[in-house]
N, C-alpha and C positions, 0 to 999 in steps of 0.2 A: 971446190968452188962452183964447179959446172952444175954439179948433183942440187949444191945448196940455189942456185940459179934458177934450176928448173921446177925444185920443189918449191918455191916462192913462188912464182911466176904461177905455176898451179893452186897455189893457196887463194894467191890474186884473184885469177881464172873461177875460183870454186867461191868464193867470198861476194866476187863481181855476181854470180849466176843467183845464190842466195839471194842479193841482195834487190836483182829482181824479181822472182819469182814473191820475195814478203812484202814488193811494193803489187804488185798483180794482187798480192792475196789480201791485201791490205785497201787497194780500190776496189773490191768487188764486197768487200766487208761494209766496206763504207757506203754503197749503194744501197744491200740489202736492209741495214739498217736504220735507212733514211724516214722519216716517217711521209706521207701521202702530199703533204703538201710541200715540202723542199723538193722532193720526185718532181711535181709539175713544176716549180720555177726551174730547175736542174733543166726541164725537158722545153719550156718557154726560150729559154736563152735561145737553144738553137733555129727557131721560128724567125725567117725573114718577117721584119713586123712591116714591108708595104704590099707583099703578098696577100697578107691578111688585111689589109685595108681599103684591096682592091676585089676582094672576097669577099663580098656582101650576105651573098648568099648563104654563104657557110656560117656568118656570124647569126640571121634573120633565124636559120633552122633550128638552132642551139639555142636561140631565145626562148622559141615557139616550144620545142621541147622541155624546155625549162618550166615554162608556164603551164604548160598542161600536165607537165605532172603534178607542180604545187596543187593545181585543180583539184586532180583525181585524186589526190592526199587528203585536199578538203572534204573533199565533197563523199568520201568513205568513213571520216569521222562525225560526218555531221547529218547521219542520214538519222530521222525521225518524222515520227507519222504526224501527216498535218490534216488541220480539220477542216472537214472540206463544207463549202457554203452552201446552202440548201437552196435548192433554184425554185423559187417560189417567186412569183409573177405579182410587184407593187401595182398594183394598179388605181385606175381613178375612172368611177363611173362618169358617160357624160348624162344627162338630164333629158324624160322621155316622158311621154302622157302619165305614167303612174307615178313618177316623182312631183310631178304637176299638181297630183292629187293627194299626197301625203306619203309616198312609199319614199323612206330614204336614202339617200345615195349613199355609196363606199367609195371611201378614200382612204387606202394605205400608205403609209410614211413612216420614215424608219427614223425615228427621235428615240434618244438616248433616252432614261427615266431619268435621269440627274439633272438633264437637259427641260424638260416637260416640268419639272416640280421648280424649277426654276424661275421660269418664264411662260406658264401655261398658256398665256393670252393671246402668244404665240398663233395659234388654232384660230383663233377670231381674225386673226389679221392676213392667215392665209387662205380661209374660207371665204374672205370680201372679193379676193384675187381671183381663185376660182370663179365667185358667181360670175364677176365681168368677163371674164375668160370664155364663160358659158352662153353667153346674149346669143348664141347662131341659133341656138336649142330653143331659144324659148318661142312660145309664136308670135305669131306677127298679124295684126288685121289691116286693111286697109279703109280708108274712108275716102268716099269719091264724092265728089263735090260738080253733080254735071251741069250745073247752069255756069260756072265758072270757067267749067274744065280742069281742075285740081283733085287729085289722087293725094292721100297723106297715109304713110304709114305709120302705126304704131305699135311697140314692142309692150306686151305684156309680161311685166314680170313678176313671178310667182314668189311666193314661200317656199323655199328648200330647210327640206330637214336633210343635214348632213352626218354619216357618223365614220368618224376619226378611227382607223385600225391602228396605234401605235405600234410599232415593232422597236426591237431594242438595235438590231442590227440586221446584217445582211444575212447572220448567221442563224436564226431564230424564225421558229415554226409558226410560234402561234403569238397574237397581239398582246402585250402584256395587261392593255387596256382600251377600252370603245370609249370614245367620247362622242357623244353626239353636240349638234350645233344647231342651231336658226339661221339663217342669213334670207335677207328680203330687201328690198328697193322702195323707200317713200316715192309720196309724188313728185317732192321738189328736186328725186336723182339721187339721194345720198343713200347709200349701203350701209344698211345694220346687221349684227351679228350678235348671237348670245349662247353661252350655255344653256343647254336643257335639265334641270332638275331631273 
């Protein structure tokens, strides 16, 4: 009975020991085959969450990294050659003795051609703007009046032939089309403009 006692008791002993080492082998089974995301909630739990709420900084640096890799992720899929604008100088003459006398002025402007077959007349109505724009240019005589003592100035204003450099865009060398224009000042003050044949 003694024998049968202690050979129990060691079956016990030996059954007890098995039956931890299959629960040891059995939690570390269970870890390795955890997939990535139950690993970090399993690894969350044990995070004081007011530690973390009083750690700002640690959340701000995780963001920041976060963002700049999305970045660098874009910005390595999306590289392509861009075309670059031709620095070509719009300008707009102002008016000088030989425009006075028939030489015509340049004005560049960058109208679409969809834009221009559209509304061509467009050109007439921005050419009226210019001439008044231009009145500093033009000369000026005085008439003095000395039995009075009265000085009057008056502005003479010329015929301008203007010619239109269309461009299509910012992007584009040369003008797809020259239009030239008239613009002049009656006596009564009102500004005329017209196409040139």
């Amino acid at each position: 009975m003694k024998k049968y006692l202690e050979i129990k008791s060691l079956s016990i002993i030996s059954l007890l020991f098995f039956l931890i080492i299959m629960i040891l082998v059995f939690e570390s089974c269970e870890t390795a085959f955890l997939n990535p995301s139950n690993g970090a909630a399993r690894g969350i739990i044990n995070i004081n969450s007011d530690s973390l709420r009083n750690d700002s900084a640690i959340i701000e640096s995780a963001d920041s990294l976060l963002v700049l890799s999305e970045v660098n992720h874009i910005d390595k899929q999306t590289s392509f050659q861009e075309k670059e604008r031709i620095e070509l100088v719009r300008y707009e003459e102002g008016p000088g003795d030989n425009n006075f006398n028939g030489k015509p002025l340049t004005v560049q402007m960058e109208i679409h051609s969809d834009d221009y077959k559209l509304i061509p007349d467009t050109l007439l109505f921005i050419v009226k703007q210019k001439y008044q724009s231009w009145e500093s240019y033009f000369p000026v005589s005085i008439a003095d009046n000395f039995d009075e003592g009265i000085s009057t100035e008056h502005i003479h204003y010329p015929e301008l032939t203007v010619n239109f450099q269309l461009f299509e865009d910012g992007l584009s060398e040369r003008p797809y089309l020259i239009v030239p224009v008239k613009v002049y000042r009656d006596r009564s003050g009102i500004t005329h403009s017209y196409f040139i044949e």
